[in-house]
TIFIKE-153767 format. One record per residue (C-alpha): x, y, z. Coordinates in steps of 0.2 Angstrom, whole numbers. Each point is the difference from the previous one (the first is absolute). Example, Ala and Ser with C-alpha at 12.3 -4.5 7.8 and 13.67 -1.06 7.14 Angstrom:
BEGIN
REC      xx      yy      zz
REC      62     -22      39
REC       6      17      -3
END
This chain:
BEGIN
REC      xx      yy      zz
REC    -137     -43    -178
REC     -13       9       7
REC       6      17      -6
REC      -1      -6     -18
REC     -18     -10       3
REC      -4      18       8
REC       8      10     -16
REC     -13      -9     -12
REC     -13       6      12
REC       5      18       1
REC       7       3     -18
REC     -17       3      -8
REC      -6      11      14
REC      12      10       3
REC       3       8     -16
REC     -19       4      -3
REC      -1      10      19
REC      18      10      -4
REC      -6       7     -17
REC     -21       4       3
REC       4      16       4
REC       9       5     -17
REC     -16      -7      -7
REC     -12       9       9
REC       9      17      -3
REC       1      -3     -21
REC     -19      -6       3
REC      -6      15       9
REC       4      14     -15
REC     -10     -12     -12
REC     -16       1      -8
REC     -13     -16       6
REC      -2      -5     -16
REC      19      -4      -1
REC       3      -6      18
REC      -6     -21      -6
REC      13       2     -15
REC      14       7      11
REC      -2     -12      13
REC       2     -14     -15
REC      15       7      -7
REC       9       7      14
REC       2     -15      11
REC       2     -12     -15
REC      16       8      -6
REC       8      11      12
REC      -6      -7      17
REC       5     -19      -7
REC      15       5      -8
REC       9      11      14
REC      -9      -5      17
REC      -7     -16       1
REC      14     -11     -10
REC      16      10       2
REC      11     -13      -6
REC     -10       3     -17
REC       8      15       0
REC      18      -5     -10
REC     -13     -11     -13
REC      -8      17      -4
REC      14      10      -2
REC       8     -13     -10
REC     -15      -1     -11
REC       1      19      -1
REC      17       0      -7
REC       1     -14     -10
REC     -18       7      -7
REC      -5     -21      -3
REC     -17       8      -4
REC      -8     -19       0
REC       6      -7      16
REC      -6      21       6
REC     -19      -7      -8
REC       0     -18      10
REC       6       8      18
REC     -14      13      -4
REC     -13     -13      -7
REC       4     -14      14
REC      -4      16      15
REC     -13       6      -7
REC      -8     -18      -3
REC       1      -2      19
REC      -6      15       4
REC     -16      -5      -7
REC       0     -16      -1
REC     -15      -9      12
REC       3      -6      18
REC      -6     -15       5
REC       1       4      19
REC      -5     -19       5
REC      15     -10     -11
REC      11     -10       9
REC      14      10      -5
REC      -6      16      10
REC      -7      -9      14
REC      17      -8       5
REC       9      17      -2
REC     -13       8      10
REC       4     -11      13
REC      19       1      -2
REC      -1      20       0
REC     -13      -1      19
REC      12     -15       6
REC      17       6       0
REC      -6      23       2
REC      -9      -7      15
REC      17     -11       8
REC      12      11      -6
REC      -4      17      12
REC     -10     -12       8
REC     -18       7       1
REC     -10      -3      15
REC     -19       2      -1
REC     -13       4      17
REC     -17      -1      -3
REC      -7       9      15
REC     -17     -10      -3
REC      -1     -12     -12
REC     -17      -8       4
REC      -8      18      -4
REC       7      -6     -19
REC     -13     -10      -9
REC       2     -11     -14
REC     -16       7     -12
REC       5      18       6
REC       6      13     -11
REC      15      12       7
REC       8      16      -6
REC      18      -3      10
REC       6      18       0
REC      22      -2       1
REC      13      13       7
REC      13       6      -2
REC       6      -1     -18
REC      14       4       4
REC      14      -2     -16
REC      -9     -15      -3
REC     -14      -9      11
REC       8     -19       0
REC      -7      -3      17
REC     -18      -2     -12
REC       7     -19      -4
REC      -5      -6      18
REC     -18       4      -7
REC       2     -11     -18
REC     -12     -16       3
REC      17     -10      -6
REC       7       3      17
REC     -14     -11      12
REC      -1      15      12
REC     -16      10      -3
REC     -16     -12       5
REC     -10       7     -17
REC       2      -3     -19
REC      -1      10     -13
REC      12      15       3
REC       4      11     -15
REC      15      13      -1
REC      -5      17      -6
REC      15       8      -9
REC       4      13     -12
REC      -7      -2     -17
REC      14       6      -9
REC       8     -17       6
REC     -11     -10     -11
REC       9       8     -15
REC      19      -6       3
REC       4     -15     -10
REC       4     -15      13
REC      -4      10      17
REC     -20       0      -5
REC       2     -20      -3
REC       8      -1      17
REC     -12      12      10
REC     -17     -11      -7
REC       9     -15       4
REC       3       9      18
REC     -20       3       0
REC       3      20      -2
REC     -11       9     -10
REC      -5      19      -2
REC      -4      13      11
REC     -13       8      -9
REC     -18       4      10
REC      -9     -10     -15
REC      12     -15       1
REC       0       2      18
REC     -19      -3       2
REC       0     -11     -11
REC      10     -12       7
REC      -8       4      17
REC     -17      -5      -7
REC       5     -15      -5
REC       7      -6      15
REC      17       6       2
REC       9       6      15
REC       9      16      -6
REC      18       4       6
REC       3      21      -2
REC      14      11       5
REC     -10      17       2
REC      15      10       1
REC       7      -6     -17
REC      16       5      -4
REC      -1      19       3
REC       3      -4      18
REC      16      -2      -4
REC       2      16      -2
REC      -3       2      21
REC      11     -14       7
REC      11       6      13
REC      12     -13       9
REC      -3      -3      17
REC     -19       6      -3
REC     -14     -10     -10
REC     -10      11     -11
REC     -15      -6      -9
REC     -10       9     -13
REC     -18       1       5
REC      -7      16       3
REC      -5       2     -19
REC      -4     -19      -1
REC     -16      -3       2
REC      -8      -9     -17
REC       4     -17       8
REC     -13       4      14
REC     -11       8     -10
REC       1     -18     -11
REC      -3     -11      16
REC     -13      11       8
REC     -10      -2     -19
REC       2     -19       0
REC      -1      -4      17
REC      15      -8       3
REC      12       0      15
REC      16      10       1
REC      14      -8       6
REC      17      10       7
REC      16      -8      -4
REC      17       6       5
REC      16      -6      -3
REC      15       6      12
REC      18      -1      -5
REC      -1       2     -21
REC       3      19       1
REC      20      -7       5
REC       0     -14     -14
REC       9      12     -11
REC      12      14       3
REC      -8      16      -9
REC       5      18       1
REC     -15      14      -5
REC       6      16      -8
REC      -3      13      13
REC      -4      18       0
REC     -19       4       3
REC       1      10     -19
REC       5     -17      -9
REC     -11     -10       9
REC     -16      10      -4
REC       5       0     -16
REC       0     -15       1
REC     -16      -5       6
REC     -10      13     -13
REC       8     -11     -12
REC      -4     -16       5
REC      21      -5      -1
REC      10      -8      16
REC      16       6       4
REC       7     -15       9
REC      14     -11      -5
REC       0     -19       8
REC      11     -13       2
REC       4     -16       5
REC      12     -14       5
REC      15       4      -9
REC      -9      14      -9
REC     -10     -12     -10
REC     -20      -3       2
REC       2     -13      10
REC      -9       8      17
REC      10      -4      19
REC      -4     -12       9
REC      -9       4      14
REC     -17      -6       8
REC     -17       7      -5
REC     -15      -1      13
REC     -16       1      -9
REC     -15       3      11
REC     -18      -2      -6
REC     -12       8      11
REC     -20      -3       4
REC     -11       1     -17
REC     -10      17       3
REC     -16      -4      -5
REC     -12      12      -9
REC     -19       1      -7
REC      -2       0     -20
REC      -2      21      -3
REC      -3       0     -18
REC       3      19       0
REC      10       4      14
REC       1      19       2
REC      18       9       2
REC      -5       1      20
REC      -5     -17       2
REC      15      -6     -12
REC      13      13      13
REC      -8      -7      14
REC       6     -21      -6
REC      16      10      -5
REC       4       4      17
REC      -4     -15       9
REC      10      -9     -13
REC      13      11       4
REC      -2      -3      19
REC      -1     -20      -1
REC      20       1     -10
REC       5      11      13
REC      -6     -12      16
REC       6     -13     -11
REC      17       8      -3
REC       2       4      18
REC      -4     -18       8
REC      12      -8     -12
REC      15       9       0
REC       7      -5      15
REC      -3     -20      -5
REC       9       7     -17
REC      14       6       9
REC      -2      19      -5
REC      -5       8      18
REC       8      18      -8
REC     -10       0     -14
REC     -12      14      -4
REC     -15      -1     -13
REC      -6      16      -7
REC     -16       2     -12
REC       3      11     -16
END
């Protein structure tokens, strides 16, 4: 039972990590101007169609052959009315699958949640929680949502992709969730008006560096979020969640050739599976540690060497952070290296 409560869960997240990188590559040769009405189209049709809904695969074919040009219009008309349709991110309806989705991601691995200090977290406090690893997909995130009771402040937003907010059904689900985009401007906006931020720095390109037996995190080139917190004021917070890189089976592409390719063109060459082949990750306990808030004075125009020097004191707090936990997570061989 819990593998299909999990499924429900999984299905719409899933889909959307596998295929960013096709996206990002088509989205890379285009113009700017053009970029906002490829997102539109690309992830209406194609992305819906083939990735997110595969059992809608047979109903598209058949309306391909068959050529029922009406029933085409109304399977068109009916995604691209929820693709735009407003999201009321407070209806009953959303809030009870928000807590379905935290309740049963949270039991099913299970996630455990350490808060090394929690009375340095204060209820009329604004935090920038930076999370590692992404790995294929950062699940471990969900022991943060306010639906779960662990974290002692409200007011947590997701930070997410904005090309997520275009998929028919998945951008319903992920404002329900709480998630919203990544953007700097929707970031500080949501930060000015009280919300703790949730971030994953390395993004999805630091898939492109995992290695198994080894956690890679993508940071070295990552420094807008400090530059963010040091302009605002606001405390950084390290998070890092041990045991999500082996959720998933994957197997990246080698050769040093394909994978610098690769990288110039923002594509990753990593295939990832589940139980049964399906996206239904193992089940296999995550350890999510939080570590102390790094606190920092408002610098409304950090230079690039006050903003390198934050970086790397960041960088030092998840690595001392990563290094008391790891035993307790039950990972004693594992090594974290900075990219």
């Amino acid at each position: 039972m819990q593998l299909v409560q999990l499924s429900c869960s999984i299905v719409f997240v899933f889909w959307s990590n596998s295929f960013q990188c096709f996206f990002d590559t088509l989205c890379s040769f285009l113009p700017s101007s053009l970029k906002s009405t490829f997102v539109r189209f690309h992830y209406l049709f194609f992305f819906f169609f083939f990735l997110i809904f595969p059992s809608l695969d047979s109903i598209f074919f058949f309306i391909v052959l068959s050529w029922n040009f009406y029933l085409h219009v109304r399977i068109f008309g009916f995604l691209i009315l929820f693709a735009v349709l407003p999201v009321d991110k407070d209806s009953l309806l959303g809030q009870k699958l928000s807590r379905f989705i935290c309740k049963h991601v949270c039991s099913y691995f299970p996630i455990t949640l350490h808060l090394e200090d929690a009375e340095a977290f204060h209820l009329n406090q604004t935090y920038v929680f930076c999370y590692e690893p992404h790995s294929i997909f950062p699940l471990g995130i969900f022991a943060l949502h306010e639906n779960v009771g662990f974290m002692p402040i409200p007011n947590i937003r997701f930070l997410v992709s904005t090309a997520s907010f275009y998929i028919p059904f998945l951008r319903q689900v992920w404002t329900w969730l709480g998630y919203s985009s990544v953007e700097k401007k929707n970031l500080i906006s949501l930060l000015e008006a009280g919300h703790s931020c949730i971030i994953v720095p390395g993004g999805n390109r630091e898939t492109l560096f995992m290695e198994h037996g080894c956690e890679n995190v993508f940071l070295k080139e990552r420094r807008g979020f400090v530059r963010v917190a040091m302009e605002m004021g606001l405390p950084l917070v390290p998070v890092f969640c041990f045991g999500q890189t082996n959720i998933y089976n994957w197997w990246k592409v080698p050769g040093k050739v394909i994978q610098n390719l690769a990288r110039s063109m923002k594509i990753f060459p990593l295939i990832f599976w589940g139980i049964f082949g399906s996206p239904i990750p193992f089940k296999k306990p995550l350890y999510v540690a939080v570590g102390r808030p790094i606190q920092l004075q408002k610098n409304p125009e950090p230079t690039i060497e006050q903003v390198a020097k934050v970086h790397s004191e960041f960088i030092k707090a998840l690595q001392d952070l990563f290094e008391r936990h790891k035993a307790q997570a039950g990972c004693e061989n594992l090594e974290l290296k900075i990219v």
